[in-house]
N, C-alpha and C positions, 0 to 999 in steps of 0.2 A: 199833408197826406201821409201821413207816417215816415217820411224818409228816413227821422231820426232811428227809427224801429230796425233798418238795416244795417247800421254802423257798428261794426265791430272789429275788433283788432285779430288779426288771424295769430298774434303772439299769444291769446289769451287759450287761444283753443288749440295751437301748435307750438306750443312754446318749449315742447318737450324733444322737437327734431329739431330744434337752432343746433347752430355745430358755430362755433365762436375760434375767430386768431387765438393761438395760443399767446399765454399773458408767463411773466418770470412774477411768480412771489403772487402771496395770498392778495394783497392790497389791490396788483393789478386783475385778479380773479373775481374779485369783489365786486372791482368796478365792471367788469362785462357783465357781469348778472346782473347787476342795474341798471345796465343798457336793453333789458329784456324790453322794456319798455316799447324801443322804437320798434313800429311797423313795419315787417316785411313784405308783405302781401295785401293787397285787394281785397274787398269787401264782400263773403258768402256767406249765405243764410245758411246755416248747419240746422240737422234738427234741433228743434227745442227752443230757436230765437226767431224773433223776427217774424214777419205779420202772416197768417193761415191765409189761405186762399183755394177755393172751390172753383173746377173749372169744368161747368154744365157741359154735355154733350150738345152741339147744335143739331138743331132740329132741321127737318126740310120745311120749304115751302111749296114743293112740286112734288112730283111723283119721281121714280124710278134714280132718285139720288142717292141709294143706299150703300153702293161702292163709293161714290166720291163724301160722303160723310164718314165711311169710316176712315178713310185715307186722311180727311181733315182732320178730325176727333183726337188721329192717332199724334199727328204732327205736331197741331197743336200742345197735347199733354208733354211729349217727349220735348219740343222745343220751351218750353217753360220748364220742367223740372232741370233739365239743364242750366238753366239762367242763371237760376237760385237764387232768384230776388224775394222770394215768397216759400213758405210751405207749403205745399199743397194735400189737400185734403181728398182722402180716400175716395171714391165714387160711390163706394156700398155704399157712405153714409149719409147720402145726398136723400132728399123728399123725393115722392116719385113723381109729386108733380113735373110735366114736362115745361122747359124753360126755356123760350123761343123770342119773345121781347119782354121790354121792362113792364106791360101790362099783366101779366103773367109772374110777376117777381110778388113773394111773400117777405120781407126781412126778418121779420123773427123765426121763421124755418131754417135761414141761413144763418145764422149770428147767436142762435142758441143751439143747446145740444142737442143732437150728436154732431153736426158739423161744425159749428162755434169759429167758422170764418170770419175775416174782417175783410177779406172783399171775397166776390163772384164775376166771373167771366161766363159769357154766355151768349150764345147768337143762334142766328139760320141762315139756312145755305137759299136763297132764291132758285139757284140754278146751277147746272153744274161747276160756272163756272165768275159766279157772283155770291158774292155775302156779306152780312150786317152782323157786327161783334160789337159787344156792351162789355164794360165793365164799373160795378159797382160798387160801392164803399157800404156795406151792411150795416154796421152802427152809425155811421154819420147820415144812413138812405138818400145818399148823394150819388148824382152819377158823374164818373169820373172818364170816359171816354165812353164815344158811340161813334164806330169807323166804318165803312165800307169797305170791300176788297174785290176784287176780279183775279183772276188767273186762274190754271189749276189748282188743285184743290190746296196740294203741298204751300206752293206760293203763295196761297191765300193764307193760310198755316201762320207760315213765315214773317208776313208782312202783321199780321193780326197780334204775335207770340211780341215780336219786337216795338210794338206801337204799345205793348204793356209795357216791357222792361223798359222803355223812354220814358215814360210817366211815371215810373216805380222811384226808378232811381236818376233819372235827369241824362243820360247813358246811352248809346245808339245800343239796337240791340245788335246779338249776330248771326241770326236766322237767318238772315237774307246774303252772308256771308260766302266764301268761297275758299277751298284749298286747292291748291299745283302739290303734284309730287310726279315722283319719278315709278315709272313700271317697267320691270324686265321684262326684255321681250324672246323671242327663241333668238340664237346663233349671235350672242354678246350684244344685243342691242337693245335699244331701251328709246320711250317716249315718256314726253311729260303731257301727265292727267289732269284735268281740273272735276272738282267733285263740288255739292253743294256740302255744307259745315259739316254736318248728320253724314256725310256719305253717301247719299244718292246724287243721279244724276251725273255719275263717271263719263268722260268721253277723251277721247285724246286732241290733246291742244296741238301738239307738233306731229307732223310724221316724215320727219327728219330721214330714214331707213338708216340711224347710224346708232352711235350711243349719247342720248341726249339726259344731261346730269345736272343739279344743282337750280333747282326753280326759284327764282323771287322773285313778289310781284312789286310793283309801285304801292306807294299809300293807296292811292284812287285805286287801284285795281285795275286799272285802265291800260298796262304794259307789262311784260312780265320778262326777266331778263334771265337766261340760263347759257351753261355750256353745251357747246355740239361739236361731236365731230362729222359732220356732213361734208365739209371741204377737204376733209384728210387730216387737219390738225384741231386741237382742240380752243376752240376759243367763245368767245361769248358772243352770242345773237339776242333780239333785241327785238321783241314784237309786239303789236298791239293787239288792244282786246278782242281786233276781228281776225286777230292770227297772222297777218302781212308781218314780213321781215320788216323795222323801220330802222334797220342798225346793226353796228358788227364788229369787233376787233378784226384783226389781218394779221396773226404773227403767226408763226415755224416756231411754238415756243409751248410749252406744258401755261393753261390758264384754267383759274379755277374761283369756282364760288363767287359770283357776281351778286351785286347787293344795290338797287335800286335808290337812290336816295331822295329826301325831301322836296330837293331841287331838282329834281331829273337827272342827277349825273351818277354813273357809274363806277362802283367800288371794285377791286376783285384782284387775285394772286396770279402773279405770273413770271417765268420765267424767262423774258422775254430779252432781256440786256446782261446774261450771265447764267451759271449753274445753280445759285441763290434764286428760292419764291419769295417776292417781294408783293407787297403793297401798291397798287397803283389806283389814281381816279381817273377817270376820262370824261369827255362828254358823255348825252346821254343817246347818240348812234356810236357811239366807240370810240369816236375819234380823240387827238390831242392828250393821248395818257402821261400822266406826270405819276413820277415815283415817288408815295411819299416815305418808305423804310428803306434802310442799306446795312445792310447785315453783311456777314462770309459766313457761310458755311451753317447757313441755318434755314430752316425753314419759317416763313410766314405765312397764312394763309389766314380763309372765313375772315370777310370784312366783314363788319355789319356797321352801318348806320346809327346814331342815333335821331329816333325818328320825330323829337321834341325839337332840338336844338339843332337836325343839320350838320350839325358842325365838328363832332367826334365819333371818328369809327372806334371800336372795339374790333378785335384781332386774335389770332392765334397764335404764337411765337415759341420756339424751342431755345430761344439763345440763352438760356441760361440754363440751358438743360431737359428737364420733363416740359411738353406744352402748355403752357398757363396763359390767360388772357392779359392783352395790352391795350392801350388805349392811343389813338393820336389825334392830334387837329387833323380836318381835313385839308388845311394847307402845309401837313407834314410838321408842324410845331405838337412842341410839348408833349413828347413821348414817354411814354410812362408806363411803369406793371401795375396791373390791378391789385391790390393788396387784398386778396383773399387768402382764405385761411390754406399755410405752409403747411400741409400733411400730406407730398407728393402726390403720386398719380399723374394721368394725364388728361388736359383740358382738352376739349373742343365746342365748336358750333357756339358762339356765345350770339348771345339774342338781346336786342333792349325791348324791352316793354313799350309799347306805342306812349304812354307819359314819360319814357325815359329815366322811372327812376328805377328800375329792374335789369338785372340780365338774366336770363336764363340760359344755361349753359350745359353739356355733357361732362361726366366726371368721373373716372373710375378709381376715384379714393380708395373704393374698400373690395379693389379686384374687380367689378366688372363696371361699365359705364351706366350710369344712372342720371336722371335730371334733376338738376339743383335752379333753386332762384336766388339771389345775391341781391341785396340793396347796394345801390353803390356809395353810397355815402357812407355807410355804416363797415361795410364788406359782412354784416349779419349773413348766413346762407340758411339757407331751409330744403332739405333734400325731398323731394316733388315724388319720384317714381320707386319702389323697391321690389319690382318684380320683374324677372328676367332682364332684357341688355334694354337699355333708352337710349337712344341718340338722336342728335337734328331736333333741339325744340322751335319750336313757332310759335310765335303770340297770339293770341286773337286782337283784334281790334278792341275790345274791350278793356282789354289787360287782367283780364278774371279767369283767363284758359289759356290751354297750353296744346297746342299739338306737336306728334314727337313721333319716330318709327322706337318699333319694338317688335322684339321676338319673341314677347312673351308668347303667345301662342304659338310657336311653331314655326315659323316664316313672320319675313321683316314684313310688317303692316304698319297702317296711321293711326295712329289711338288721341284721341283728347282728354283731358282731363282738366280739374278746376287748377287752379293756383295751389290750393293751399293742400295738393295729393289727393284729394278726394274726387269719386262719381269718372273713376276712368270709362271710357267709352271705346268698342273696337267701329273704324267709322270704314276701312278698306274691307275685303273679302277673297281679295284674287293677288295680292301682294299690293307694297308701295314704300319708298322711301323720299328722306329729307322733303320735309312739307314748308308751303309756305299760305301763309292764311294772310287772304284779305277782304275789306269790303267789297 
């Protein structure tokens, strides 16, 4: 079904933002540019590659469905062009015939000019709150998915956009996806938001009345761990996806940045046995924290997971100076600095890619903080954002987007973008910071 049609090397089409370890002497110069080779980045349709696709307006089958078809129509469209499994193909250039089931489908309207697609999506809405979605392979007049959906209309959206990108690319989609961030609120206080991917559907997860900082969710999405100071001091709480406390640290000590991990146990910085921010894991209600960094007079913070393996966080560290990312077992073994490229500045927020083989990270190499992606095997980086300040990126489940706060507009907001810098998105409207995206 064309998958091969999607496969392309984001080095071929960004090969011009790699930023390379400096090398001593031509020979070792040589040999980095014919490292261009390895892949940095996840798989996006740019224009110009990769297979067209026509995405019909659904049609009603009842009366007075003309608000919830546009609200579908809308979602739909925006939630595929975002995907970027597919080009999508202009609406002008569609037949007027109207395109409601496959009884109704012509393939040579669709698959010659002016649309010259290689596939079509297209359904009806039964009801406001029920519908039938086709899609079709136009040269092969094969059908390649016919789903049903329920929910509002959005949901319905959602559930329809990502049953494509499963079949496109083999791939969960992340329509149906979620983000936590952080909102200021009046008189130094703040709650954590959960939004649907797009941005709609804001509501507040906590209401803490304190200053509540630092969101991250489980893999499943099912728990979501942040800092609060509700009790007077700042520590990490621990809640499930219907909002009940299920867990909590207990120290008189500065803790920050808590990080969920594959196994349920919890990562996160604390000051808790000294003036040193250290590294610790605990369970996954708080309890039994073991230290795995020991530093003087340095700071460590932002644990993250890796979300393949379990088994190694990435870190933040000052001990050698400006903040640069470090790695350790999660049993405190085999410590180590990231060997990314020495052109100071300072690091923060490092992120693995849900495959683990990615960080993305904040970076203000060149005066302000910007978001990069680093292979870790390679230490290749690919710089992500260059407008106004980026910090805090988030993976999506996919590993093909990135959410991150920014002040390019004006005030710190959540903005998405693909991987490889392209189709940024502003997804807040009333402020938001450090995001964490999950299924």
């Amino acid at each position: 079904m064309r998958r091969a049609i999607l496969i392309a090397s984001v080095i071929t089409v960004f090969s011009a933002a790699l930023i390379f370890l400096p090398e001593a002497g031509a020979r070792r110069t040589q040999e980095s540019k014919e490292d261009l080779q390895t892949q940095i980045g996840h798989i996006i349709v740019t224009p110009g590659s990769g297979p067209a696709m026509a995405v019909a307006d659904f049609q009603p089958r009842a009366g007075g469905l003309d608000p919830a078809l546009g609200t579908f129509n809308d979602t739909l469209w925006n939630d595929l062009r975002f995907a970027s499994v597919a080009n999508l193909v202009g609406k002008s250039l569609y037949p007027k015939t109207l395109l409601a089931d496959p009884a109704a489908l012509r393939y040579e309207d669709w698959a010659n000019d002016p649309v010259k697609s290689d596939y079509v999506a297209f359904g009806n809405l039964t009801g406001a709150n029920t519908a039938q979605g086709f899609l079709y392979d136009v040269k092969t007049r094969q059908q390649m998915l016919s789903a049903s959906m329920s929910g509002e209309p959005r949901e319905m959206a959602h559930q329809f956009a990502d049953q494509i990108v499963r079949l496109l690319t083999g791939q969960e989609g992340i329509a149906q996806s979620k983000i936590a961030y952080v909102v200021k609120g009046a008189m130094a206080k703040s709650e954590i938001y959960r939004m649907d991917y797009d941005g709609y559907g804001a509501k507040a997860f906590t209401r803490d009345g304190s200053l509540a900082l630092f969101p991250s969710f489980s893999l499943d999405g099912r728990r979501l761990a942040y800092v609060s100071y509700r009790d007077g001091h700042p520590n990490v709480f621990i809640r499930g996806e219907d909002g009940l406390i299920i867990g909590s640290t207990r120290f008189k000590a500065t803790t920050t940045s808590p990080a969920i991990g594959p196994d349920g146990r919890i990562a996160f910085a604390s000051s808790k046995d000294g003036s040193s921010m250290e590294i610790y894991v605990a369970n996954g209600d708080g309890s039994n924290a073991k230290k795995l960094t020991s530093t003087r007079n340095a700071v460590n913070t932002s644990p993250r997971w890796n979300p393949k393996t379990g088994r190694e966080i990435a870190f933040i560290s000052d001990r050698g100076g400006s903040p640069r990312i470090y790695v350790i077992g999660a049993d405190g073994s085999n410590e180590r600095s990231l060997p990314l490229p020495s052109m100071g500045g300072h690091m923060d927020s490092p992120a693995w890619s849900p495959d683990g083989r990615f960080l993305a990270f904040a970076w203000d190499s060149d005066g302000t903080f910007n978001i990069y992606v680093a292979d870790v095997a390679s230490a290749q980086t690919l710089k992500v954002t260059r407008e106004g300040r980026n910090e805090s990126p988030a993976w999506s489940p996919d590993s093909r987007h990135i959410a991150f706060q920014s002040n390019r507009s004006g005030r710190w907001e959540i903005w998405a973008i693909h991987v490889d810098g392209s189709e940024p998105r502003q997804l807040t409207r009333g402020g938001g910071r450090s995001p964490s995206w999950s299924r």
